[in-house]
C-alpha positions as CSV (number, residue, x, y, z in Angstrom):
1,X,-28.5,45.3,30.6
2,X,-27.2,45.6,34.3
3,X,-24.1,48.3,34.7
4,X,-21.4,45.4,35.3
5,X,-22.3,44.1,32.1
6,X,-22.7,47.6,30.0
7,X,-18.7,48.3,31.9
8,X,-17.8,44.6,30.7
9,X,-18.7,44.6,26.9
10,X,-17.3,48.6,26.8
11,X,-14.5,47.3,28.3
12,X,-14.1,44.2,25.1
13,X,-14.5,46.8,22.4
14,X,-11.8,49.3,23.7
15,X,-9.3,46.4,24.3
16,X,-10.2,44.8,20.6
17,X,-7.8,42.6,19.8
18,X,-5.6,42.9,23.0
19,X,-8.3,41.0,25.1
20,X,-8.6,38.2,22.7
21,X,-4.4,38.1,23.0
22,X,-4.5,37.7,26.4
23,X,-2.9,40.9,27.1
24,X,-4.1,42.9,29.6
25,X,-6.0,46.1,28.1
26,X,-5.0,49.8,29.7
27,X,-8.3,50.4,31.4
28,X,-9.1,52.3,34.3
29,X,-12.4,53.3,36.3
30,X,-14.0,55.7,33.7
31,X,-13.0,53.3,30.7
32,X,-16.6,53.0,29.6
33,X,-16.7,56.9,29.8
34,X,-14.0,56.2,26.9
35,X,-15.8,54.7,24.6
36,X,-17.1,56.6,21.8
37,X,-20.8,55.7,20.1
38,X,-18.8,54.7,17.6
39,X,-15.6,53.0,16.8
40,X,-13.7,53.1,13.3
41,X,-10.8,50.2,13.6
42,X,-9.2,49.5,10.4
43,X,-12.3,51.9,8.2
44,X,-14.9,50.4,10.2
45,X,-17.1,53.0,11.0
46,X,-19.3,52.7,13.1
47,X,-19.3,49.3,13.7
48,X,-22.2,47.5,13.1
49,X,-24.9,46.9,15.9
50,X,-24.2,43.3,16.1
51,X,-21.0,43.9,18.0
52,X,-22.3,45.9,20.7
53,X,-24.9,43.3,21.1
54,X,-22.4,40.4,21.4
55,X,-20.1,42.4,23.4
56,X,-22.9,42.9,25.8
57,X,-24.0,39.1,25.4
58,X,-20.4,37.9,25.8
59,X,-20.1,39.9,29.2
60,X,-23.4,38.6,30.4
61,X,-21.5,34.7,29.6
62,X,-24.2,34.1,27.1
63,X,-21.7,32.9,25.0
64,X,-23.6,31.1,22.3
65,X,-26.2,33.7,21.2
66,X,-22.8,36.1,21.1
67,X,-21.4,33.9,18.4
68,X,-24.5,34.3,16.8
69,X,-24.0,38.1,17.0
70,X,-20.8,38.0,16.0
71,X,-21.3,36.1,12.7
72,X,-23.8,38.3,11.9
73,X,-21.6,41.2,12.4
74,X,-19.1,40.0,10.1
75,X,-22.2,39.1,7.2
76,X,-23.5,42.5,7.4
77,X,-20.0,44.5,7.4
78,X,-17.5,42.8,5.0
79,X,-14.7,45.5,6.5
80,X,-15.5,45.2,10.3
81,X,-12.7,43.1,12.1
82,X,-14.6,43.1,15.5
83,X,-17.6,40.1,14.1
84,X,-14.8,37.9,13.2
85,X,-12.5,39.1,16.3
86,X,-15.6,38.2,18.6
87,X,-16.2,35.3,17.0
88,X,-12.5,33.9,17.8
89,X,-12.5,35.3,21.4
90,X,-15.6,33.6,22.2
91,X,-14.7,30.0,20.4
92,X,-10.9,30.8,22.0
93,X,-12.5,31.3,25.9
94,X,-14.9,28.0,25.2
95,X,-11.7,26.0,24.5
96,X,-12.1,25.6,20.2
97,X,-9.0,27.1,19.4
98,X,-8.7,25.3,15.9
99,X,-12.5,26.8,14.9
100,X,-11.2,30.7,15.6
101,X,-8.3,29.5,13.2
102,X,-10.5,29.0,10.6
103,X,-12.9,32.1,11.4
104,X,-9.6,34.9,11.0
105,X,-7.8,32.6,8.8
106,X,-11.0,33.5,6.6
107,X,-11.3,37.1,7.9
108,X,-7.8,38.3,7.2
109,X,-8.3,36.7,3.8
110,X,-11.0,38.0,2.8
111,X,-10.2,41.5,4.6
112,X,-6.5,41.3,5.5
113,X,-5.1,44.2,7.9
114,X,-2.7,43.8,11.3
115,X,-5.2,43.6,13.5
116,X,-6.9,40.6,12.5
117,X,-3.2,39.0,11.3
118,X,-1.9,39.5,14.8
119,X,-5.2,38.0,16.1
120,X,-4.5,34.9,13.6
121,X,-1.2,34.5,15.5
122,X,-2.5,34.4,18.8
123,X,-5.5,32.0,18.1
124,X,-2.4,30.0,16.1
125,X,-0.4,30.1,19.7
126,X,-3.0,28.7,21.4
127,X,-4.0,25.7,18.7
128,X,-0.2,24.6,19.0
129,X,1.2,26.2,16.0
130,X,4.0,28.5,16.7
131,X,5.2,27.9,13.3
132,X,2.2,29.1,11.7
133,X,1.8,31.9,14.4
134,X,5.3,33.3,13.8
135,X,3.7,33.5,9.9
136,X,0.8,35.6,10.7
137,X,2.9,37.7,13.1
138,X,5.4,38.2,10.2
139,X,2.9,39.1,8.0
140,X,1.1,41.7,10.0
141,X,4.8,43.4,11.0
142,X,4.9,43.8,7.2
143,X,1.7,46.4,7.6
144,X,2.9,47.3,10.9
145,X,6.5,47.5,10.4
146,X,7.0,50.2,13.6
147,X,5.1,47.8,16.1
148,X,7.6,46.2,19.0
149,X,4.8,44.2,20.8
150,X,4.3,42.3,17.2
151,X,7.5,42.1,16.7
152,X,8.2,40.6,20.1
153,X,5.4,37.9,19.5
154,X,6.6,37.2,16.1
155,X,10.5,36.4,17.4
156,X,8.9,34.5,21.0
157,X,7.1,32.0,18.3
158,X,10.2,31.5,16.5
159,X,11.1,30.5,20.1
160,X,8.3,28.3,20.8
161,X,8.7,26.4,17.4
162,X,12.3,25.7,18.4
163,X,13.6,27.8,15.6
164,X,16.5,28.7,18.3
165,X,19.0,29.6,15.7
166,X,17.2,32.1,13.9
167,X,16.2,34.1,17.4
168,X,19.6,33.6,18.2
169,X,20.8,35.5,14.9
170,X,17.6,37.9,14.6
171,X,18.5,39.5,18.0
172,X,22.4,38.7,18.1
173,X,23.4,42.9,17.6
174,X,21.3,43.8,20.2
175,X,21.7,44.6,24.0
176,X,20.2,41.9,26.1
177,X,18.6,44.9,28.7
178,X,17.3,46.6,25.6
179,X,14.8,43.6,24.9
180,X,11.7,43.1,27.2
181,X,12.2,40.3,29.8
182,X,10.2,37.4,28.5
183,X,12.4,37.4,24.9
184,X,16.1,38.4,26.9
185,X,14.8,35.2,28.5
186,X,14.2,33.4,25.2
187,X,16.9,35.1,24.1
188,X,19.6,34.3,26.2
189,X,17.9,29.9,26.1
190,X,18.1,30.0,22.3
191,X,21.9,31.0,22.3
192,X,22.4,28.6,25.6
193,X,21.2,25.9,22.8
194,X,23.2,27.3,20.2
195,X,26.0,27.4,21.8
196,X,26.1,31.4,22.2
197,X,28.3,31.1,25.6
198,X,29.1,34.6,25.6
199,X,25.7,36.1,24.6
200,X,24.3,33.4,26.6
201,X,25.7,34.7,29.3
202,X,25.4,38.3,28.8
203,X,21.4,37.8,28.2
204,X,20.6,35.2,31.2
205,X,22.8,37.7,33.2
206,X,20.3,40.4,32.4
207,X,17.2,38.6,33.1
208,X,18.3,37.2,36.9
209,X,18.9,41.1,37.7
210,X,15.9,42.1,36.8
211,X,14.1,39.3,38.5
212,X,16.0,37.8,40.9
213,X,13.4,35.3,41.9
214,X,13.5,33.6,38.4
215,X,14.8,30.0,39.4
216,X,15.2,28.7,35.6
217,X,16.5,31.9,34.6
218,X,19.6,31.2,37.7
219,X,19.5,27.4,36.0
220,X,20.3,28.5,32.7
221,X,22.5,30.9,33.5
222,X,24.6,28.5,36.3
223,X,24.7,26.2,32.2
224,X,26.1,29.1,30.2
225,X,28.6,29.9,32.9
226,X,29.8,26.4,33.2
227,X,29.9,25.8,29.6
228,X,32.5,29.3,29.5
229,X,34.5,27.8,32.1
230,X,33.7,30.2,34.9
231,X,33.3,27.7,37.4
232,X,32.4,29.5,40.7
233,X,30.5,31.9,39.2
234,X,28.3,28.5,37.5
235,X,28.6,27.3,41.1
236,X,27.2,30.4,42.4
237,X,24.2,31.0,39.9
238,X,23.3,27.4,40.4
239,X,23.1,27.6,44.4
240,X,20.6,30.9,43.9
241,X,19.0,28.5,41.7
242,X,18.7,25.5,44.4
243,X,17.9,28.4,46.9
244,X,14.4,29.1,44.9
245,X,13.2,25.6,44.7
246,X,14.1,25.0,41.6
247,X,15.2,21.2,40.4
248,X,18.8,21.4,39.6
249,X,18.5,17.7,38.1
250,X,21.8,16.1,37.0
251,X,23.4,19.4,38.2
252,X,22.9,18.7,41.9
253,X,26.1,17.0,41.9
254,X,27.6,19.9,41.1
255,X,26.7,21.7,44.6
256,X,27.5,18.4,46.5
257,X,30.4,18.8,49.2
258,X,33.6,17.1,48.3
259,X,34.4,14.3,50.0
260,X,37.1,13.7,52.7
261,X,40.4,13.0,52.1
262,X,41.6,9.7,52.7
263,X,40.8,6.1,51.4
């Protein structure tokens, strides 16, 4: 096996289930230096050879004799998580998100714990099921209960399911700067549609000065403003948002000059 590939497939097993998320993993040069002989996630110890051998495969883009691996993995070791996790990365990256559904929906059945719940949810995100994401995510804050990056995925699929009003209610006693940026964003659009002006307001707010370059965030914002009646401050939210490119749509009108007196 080269070196690149050796660093690659150390590099999958110390991110686990972060790399199949999407999230990025804390590495740094000497990760593979990390990386014990063996690894004991969720009383999985060590983990069968199977998983180093599709890790490595997986690196190397041999992505069908990984699967292969992988399933083997999870036939030999009925407690590993990391057959069935490789499993749903691999059929994930190839573009078969419904088939890594049914590979953890099985695997946290059969051998339910966080990590492969929370791995459920994200292959459930990207098969076009918040609903059912926000489920697993739910279920594996339930074993988890101390986790804030599961419980931010499980209130941003309430979000992406349209559930605006329970977000809206599920983070209503909280400080908009408190929250991390992507739900204060979700946040402050699921009391804009809930008619929230105030917390709206107070969220959106937040998010534009933390980011200043966010254009929809100005948008939204320039909405909730107008909606509480503060006009110029609407009208100034909505000109940062035209400043950034963004399309201000039916709102354009609003930033047009008046017209001259006179018939």
């Amino acid at each position: 096996m080269s070196t690149r590939a050796a660093l690659l497939a150390a590099c999958l097993l110390a991110a686990g289930c972060a790399q199949l998320m999407g999230r990025k993993p804390v590495a740094h040069d000497t990760l593979a230096s990390a990386v014990p002989a063996s690894l004991p996630p969720e009383g999985c110890s060590p983990c069968p050879p199977e998983v180093r051998q599709g890790l490595a495969q997986e690196a190397a883009g041999a992505w069908a004799e990984a699967l292969l691996s992988y399933a083997k993995a999870a036939r030999v070791d009925g407690l590993c998580p990391h057959g069935p996790l490789g499993e749903a990365r691999v059929l994930l990256a190839s573009g078969h998100p419904a088939e890594a559904v049914q590979v953890l929906e099985a695997a946290s059945r059969s051998r339910p714990g966080a990590l492969l719940l929370r791995a459920l949810g994200d292959a459930l995100v990207a098969a076009g099921d918040p609903n059912g994401a926000h489920a697993a995510y739910a279920d594996a804050l339930r074993l988890q209960p101390e986790d804030q990056d599961l419980r931010e995925d499980s209130l941003l699929a309430l979000y992406a399911a349209g559930r605006h009003e329970e977000l809206a209610v599920a983070l209503a006693d909280e400080a908009p700067k408190s929250l991390p940026l992507e739900l204060r964003r979700a946040f402050g659009r699921a009391c804009l549609l809930t008619n929230r002006g105030q917390l709206a307001v107070d969220a959106l707010s937040a998010c534009v000065e933390e980011d200043a370059a966010d254009g929809l965030a100005w948008l939204d914002l320039a909405r909730a403003l107008y909606l509480a009646g503060a006009d110029l401050s609407a009208r100034f939210a909505l000109q940062h948002a035209a400043e950034l490119g963004v399309d201000l749509g039916p709102l354009a009108t609003l930033l047009a000059p008046a017209p001259a007196g006179g018939a």
